[in-house]
matplotlib code that plots the C-alpha trace (Angstrom):
import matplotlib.pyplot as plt

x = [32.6, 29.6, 30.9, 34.8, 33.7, 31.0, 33.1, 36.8, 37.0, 38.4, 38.4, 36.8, 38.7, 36.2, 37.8, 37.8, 34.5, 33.6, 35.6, 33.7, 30.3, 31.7, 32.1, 29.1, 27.4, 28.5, 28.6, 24.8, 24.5, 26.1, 23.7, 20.4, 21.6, 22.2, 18.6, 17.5, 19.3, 17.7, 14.5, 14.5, 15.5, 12.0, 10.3, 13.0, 11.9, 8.5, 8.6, 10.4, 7.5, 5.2, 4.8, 2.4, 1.3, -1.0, -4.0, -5.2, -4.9, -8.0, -8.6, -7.6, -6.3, -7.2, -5.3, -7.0, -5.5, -6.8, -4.6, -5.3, -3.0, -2.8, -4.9, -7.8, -7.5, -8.4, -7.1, -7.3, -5.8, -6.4, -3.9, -5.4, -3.1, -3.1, -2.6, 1.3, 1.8, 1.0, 0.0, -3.6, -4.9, -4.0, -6.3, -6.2, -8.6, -8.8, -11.3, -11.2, -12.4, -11.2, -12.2, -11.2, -8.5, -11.5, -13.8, -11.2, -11.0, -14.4, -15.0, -12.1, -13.5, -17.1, -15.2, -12.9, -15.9, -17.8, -15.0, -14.6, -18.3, -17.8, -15.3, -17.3, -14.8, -15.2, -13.2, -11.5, -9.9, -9.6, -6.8, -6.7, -4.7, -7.8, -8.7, -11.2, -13.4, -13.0, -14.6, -17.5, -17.6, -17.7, -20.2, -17.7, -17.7, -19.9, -18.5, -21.3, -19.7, -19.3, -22.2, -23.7, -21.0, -20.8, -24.0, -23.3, -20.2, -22.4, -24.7, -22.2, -21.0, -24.2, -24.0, -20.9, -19.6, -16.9, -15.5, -14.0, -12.4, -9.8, -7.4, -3.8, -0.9, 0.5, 3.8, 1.3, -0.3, 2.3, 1.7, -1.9, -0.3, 2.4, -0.6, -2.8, -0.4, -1.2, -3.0, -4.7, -7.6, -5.8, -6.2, -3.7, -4.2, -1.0, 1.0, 0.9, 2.7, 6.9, 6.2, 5.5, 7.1, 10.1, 7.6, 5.4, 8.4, 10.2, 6.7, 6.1, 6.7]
y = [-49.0, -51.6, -52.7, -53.3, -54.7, -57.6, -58.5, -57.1, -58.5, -55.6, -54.2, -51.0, -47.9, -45.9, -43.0, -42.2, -43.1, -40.6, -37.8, -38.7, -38.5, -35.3, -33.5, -34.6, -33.1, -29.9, -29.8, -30.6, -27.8, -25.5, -25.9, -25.4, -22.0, -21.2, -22.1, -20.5, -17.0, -17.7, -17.6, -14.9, -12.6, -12.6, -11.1, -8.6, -7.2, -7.7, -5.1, -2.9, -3.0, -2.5, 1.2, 4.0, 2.8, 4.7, 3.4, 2.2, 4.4, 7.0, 6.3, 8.7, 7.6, 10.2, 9.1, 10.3, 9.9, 11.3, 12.7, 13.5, 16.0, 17.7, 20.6, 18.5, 19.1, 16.7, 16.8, 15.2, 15.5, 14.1, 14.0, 13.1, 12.0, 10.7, 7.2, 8.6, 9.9, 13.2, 15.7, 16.9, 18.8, 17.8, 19.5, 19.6, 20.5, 20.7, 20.7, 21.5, 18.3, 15.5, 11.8, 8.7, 7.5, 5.2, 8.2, 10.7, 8.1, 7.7, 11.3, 11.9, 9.3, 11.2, 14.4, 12.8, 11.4, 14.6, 16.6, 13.8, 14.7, 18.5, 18.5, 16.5, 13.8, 9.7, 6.8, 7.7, 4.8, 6.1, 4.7, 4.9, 2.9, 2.6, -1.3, -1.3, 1.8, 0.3, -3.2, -1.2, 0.2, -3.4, -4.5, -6.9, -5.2, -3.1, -0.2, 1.4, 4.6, 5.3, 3.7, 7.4, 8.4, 5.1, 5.2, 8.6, 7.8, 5.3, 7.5, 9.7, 6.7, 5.3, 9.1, 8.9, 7.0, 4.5, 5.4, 2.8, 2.7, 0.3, -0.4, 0.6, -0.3, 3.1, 2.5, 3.2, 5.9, 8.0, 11.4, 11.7, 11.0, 14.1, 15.9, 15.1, 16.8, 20.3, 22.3, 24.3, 24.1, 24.3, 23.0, 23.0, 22.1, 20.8, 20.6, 19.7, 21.2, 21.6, 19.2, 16.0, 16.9, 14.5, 12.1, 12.8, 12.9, 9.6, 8.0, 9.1, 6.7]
z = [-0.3, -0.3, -3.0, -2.1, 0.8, -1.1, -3.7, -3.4, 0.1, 1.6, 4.9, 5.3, 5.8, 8.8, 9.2, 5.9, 5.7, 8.4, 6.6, 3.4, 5.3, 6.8, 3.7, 2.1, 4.7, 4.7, 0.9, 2.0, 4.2, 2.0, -0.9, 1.4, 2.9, -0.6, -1.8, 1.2, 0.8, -3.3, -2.2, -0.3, -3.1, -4.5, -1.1, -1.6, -5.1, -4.0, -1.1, -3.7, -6.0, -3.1, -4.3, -6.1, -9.7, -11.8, -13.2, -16.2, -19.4, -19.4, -15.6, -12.2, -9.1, -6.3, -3.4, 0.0, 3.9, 7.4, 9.8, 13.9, 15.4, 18.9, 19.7, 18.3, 14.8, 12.0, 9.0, 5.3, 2.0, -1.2, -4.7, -8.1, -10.6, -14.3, -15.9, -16.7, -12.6, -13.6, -10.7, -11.8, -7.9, -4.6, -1.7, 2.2, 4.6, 8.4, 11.0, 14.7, 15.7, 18.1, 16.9, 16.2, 13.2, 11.8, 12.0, 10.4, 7.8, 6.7, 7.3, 4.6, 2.0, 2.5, 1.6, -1.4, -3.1, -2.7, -3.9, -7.4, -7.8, -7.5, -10.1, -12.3, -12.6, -13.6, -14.2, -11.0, -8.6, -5.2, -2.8, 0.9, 3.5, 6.1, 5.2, 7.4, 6.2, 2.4, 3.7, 5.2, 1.5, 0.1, 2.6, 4.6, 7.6, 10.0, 12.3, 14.4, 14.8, 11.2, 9.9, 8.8, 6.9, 5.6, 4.1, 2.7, 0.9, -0.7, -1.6, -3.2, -5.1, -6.6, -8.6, -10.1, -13.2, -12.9, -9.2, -7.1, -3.8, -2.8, -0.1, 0.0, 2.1, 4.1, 1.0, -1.5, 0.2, 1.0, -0.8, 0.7, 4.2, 4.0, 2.1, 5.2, 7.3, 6.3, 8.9, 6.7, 3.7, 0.4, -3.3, -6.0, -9.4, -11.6, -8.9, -5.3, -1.6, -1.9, 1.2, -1.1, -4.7, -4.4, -3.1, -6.1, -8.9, -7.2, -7.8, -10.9, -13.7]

ax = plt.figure().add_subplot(projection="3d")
ax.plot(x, y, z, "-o")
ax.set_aspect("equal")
plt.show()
């Protein structure tokens, strides 16, 4: 148009000027809600991957979860499994005891690290969705009430080879939570409760 208008000499036609603006404007628009619907395809697949994954090749991942129910009970469950998903021993255990979720949660590392060292295991990765007890374990944080049990899960640690514990989000967790519910004291090796198989199989890669 600049350019008819400089040299050509010719009057300038506005309302088709407008209508051109018009449509480059919603061709505009257009293209940046489709980069913006692009974009959020990858969040997408990430929450999809946000699952269970076994460790590395020759390592166990025992994944352990607290659980406080009414009546005052306490309970915890832990499942070990292989580098290919495979169920090695799951265990539960409850207690008649009223206290706090960070408390049951340290409480059930102390007993998931005692039970790794009772069956002799190492090379174990152990997974729990209580952030806060595992950066008491790393030495970023300091919780008064479970500063005992604290000390004694490090305790536990310092004798066993190749044990680590690391936070999980609840996704990745999942198996130990519906373990967790169990009101009783149990252990299974090979297999686990009929309660978490399909959660067990549709994690297992």
């Amino acid at each position: 148009m600049r350019n008819d208008v400089v040299f050509n000499k010719k009057v300038p036609n506005l309302m088709l000027a407008v209508q051109n603006i018009s449509t480059l404007a919603n061709e505009f628009n257009l293209a940046c809600n489709l980069n913006s619907e692009t974009a959020t395809v990858p969040a997408a697949n990430s929450e999809l991957r946000d699952v269970w994954r076994p460790p590395q090749v020759g390592f166990a991942k025992v994944n352990v979860d607290a659980g406080c129910f009414e009546g005052n009970y306490t309970c915890w469950g832990l499942i070990d499994r292989d580098h290919r998903g495979n169920v090695q021993a799951a265990a539960t255990k409850s207690e008649k005891l009223k206290c706090s979720p960070t408390l049951a949660e340290a409480l059930g590392l102390r007993w998931c690290l005692q039970w790794i060292k009772d069956q002799n295991l190492q090379n174990v990765v152990v997974e729990m969705d209580a952030e806060n007890v595992v950066n008491c374990i790393l030495g970023k944080l300091k919780i008064a009430e479970i500063e005992f049990i604290v000390a004694d899960c490090l305790d536990i640690l310092f004798s066993l080879l190749n044990v680590s514990v690391v936070y999980a989000k609840r996704n990745k967790n999942k198996a130990a939570h519906r373990v967790a519910r169990n009101l009783s004291s149990l252990l299974w090796f090979g297999n686990v409760p009929e309660s978490v198989s399909s959660i067990v199989l549709y994690k297992r890669l």
